[in-house]
DSSP file (Angstrom, degrees, kcal/mol; ACC not computed):
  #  RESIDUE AA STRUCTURE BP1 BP2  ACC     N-H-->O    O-->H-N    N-H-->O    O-->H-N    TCO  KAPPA ALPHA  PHI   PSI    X-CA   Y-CA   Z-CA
    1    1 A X              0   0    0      0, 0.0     2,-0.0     0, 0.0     0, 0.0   0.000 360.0 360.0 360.0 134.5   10.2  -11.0    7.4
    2    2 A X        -     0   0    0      1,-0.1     2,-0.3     3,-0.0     3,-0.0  -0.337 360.0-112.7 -76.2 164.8    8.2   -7.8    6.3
    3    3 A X        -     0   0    0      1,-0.0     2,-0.3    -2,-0.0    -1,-0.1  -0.591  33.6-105.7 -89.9 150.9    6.1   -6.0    8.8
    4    4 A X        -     0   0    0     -2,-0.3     2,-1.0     1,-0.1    -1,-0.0  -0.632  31.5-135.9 -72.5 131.6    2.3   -6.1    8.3
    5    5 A X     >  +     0   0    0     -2,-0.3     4,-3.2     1,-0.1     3,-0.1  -0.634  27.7 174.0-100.0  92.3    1.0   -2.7    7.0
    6    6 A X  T  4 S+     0   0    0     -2,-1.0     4,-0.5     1,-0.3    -1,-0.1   0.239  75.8  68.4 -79.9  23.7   -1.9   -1.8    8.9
    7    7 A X  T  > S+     0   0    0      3,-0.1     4,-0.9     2,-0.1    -1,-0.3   0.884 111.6  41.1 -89.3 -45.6   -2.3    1.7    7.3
    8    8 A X  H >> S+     0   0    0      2,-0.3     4,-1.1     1,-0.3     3,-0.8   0.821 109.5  56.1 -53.8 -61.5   -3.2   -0.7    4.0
    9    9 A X  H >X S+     0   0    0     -4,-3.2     3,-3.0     1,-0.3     4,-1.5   0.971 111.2  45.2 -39.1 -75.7   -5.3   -3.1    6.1
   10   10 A X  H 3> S+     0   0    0     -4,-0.5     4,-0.6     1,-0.3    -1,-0.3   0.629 108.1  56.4 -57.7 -10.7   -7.8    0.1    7.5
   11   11 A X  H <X S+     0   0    0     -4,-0.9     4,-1.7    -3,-0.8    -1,-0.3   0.646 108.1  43.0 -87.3 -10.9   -8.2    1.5    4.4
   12   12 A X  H <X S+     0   0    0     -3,-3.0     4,-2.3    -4,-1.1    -2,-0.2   0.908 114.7  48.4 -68.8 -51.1   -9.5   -1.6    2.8
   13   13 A X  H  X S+     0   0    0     -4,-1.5     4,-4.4     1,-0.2     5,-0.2   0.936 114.0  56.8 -58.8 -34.5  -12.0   -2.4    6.0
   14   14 A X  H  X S+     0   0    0     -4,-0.6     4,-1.1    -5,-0.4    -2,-0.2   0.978 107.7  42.2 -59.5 -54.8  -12.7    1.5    5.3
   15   15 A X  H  X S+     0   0    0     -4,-1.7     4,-1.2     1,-0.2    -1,-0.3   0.846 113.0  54.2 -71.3 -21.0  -13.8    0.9    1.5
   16   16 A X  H >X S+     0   0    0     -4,-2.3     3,-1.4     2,-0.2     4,-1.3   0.965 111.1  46.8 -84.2 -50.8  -15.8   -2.3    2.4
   17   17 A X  H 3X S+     0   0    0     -4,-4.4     4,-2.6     1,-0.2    -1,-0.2   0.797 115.9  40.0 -36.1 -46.5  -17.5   -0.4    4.6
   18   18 A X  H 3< S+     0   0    0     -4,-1.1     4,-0.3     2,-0.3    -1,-0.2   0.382 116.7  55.6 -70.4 -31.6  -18.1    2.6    2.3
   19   19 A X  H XX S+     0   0    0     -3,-1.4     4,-3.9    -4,-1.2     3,-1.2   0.945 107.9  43.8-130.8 -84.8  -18.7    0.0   -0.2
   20   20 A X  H 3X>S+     0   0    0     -4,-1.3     4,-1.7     1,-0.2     5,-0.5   0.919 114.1  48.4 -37.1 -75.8  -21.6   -1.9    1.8
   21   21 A X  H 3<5S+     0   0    0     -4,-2.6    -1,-0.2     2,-0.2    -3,-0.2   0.637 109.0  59.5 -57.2 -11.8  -23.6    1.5    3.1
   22   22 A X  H <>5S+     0   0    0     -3,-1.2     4,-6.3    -4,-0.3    -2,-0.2   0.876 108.3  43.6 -57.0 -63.9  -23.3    2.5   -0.8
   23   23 A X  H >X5S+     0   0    0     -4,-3.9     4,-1.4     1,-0.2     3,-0.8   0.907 111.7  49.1 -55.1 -49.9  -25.2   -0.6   -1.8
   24   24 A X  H 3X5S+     0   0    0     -4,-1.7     4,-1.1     2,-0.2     5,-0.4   0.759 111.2  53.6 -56.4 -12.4  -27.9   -0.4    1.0
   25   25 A X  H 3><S+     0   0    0     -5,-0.5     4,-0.6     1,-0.2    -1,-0.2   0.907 109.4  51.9 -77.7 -28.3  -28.5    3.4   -0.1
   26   26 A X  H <X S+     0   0    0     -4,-6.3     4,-1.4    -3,-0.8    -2,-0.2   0.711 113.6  37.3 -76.0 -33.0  -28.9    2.1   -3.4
   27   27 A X  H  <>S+     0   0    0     -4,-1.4     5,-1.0     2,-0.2     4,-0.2   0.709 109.6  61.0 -66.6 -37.2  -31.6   -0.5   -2.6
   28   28 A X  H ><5S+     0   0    0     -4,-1.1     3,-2.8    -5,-0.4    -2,-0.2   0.991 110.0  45.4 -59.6 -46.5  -33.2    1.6   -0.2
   29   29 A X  H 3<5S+     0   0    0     -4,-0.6    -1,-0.2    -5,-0.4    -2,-0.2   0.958 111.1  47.7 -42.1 -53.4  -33.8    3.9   -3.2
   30   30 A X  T 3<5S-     0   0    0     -4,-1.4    -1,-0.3     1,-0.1    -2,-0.2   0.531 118.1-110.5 -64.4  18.9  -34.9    1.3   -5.8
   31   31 A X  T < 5S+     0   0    0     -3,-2.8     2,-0.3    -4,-0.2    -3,-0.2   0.829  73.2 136.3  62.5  81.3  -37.5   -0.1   -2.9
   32   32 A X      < -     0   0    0     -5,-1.0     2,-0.4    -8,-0.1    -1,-0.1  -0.765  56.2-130.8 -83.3 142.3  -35.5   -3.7   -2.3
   33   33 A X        -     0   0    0     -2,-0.3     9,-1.0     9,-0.3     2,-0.4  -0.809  33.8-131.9 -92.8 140.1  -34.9   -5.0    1.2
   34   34 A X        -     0   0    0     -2,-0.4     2,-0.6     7,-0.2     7,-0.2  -0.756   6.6-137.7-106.7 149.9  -31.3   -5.7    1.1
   35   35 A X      > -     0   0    0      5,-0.5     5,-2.2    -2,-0.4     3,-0.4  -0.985   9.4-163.8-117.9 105.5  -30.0   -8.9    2.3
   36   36 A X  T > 5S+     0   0    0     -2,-0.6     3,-0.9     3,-0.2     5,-0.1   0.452  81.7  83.8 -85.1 -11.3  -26.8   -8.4    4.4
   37   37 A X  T 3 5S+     0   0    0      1,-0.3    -1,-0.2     3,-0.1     0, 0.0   0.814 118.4   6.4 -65.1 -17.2  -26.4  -12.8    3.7
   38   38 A X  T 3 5S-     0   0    0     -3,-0.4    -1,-0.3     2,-0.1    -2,-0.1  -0.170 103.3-124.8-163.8  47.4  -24.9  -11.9    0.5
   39   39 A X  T < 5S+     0   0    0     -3,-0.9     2,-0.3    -5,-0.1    -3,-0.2   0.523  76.2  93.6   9.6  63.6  -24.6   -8.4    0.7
   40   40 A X  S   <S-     0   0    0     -5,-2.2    -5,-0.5   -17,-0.0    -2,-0.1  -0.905  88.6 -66.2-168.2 140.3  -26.4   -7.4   -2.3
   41   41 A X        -     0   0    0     -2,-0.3     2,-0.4    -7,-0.2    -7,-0.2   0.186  50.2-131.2 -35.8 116.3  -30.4   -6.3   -2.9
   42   42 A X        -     0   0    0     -9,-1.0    -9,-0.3     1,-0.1    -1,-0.1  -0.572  11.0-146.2 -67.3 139.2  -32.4   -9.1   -2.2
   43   43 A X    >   -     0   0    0     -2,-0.4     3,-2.4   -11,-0.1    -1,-0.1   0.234  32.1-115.5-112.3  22.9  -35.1   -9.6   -5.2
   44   44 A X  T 3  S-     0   0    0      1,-0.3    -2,-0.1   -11,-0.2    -1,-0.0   0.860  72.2 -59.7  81.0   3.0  -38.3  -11.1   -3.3
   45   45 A X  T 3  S+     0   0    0      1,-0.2    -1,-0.3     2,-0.0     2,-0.1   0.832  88.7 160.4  73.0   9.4  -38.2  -14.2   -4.9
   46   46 A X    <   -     0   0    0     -3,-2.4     2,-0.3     1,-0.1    -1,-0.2  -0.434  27.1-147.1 -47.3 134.5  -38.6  -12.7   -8.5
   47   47 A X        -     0   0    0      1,-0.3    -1,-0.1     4,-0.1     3,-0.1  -0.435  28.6 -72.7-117.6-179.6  -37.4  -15.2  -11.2
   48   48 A X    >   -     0   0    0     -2,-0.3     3,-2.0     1,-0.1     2,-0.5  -0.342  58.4 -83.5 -73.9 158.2  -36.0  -14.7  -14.2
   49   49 A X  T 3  S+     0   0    0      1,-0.3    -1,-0.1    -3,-0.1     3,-0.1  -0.371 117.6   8.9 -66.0 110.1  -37.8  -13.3  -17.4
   50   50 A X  T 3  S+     0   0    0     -2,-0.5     2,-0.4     1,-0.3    -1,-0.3   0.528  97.1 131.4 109.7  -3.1  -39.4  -16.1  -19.1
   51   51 A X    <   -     0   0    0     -3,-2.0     2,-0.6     1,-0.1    -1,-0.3  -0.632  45.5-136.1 -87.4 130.5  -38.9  -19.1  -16.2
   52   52 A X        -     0   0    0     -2,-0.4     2,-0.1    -3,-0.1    -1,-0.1  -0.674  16.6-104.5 -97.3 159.9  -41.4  -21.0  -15.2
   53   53 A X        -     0   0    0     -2,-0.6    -1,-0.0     1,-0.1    -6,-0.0  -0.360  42.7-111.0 -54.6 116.3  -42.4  -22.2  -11.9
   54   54 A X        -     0   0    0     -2,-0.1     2,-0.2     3,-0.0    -1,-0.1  -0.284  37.2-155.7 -65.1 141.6  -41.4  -26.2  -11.0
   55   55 A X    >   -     0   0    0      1,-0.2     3,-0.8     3,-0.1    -1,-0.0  -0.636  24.4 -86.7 -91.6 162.7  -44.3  -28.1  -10.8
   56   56 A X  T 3  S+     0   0    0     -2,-0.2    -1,-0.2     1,-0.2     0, 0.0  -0.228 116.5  16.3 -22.0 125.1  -45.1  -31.4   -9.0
   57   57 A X  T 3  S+     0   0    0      1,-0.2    -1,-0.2    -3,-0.1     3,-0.1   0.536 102.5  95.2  80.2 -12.5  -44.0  -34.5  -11.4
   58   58 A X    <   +     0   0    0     -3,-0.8    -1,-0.2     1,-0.1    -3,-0.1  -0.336  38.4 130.0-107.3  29.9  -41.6  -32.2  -13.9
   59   59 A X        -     0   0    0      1,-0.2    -1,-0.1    -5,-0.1    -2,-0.0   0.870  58.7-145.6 -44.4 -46.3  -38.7  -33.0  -12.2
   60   60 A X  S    S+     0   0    0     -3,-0.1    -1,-0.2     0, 0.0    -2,-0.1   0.422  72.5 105.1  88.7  17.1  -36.6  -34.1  -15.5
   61   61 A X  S    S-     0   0    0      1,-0.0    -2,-0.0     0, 0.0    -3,-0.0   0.098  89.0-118.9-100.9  48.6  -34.6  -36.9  -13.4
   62   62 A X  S    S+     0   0    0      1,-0.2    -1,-0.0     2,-0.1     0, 0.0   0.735  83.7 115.3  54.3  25.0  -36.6  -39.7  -14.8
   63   63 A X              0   0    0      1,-0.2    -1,-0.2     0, 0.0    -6,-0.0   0.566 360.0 360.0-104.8   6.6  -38.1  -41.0  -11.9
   64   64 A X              0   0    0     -7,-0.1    -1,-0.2     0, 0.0    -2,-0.1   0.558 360.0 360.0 -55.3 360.0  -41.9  -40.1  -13.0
């Protein structure tokens, strides 16, 4: 059985760290509040270009 290489292990936890405080340096810049739930710049609840909002009664499952 091989030995576990824990130089390997800490330099990985190191780059996700490094990794993680990149991306919040990078949101802080653009103005986004970053959202640690899914580590990546939260966007406010901005939708995609061209979507519209669901309405009441436009579900599309046929139940109108």
């Amino acid at each position: 059985m091989a030995t576990p290489n824990y130089g390997y292990e800490k330099r990985q936890r190191e780059l996700a760290k490094k990794k993680k405080k990149e991306e919040k340096l990078r949101a802080k810049a653009a103005g986004k509040p970053y959202n640690e739930a899914d580590d990546a710049p939260a966007d406010d609840g901005a939708q995609a270009p061209g979507a519209q909002p669901a309405t009441p009664g436009e579900g599309g499952d046929g139940t109108d």
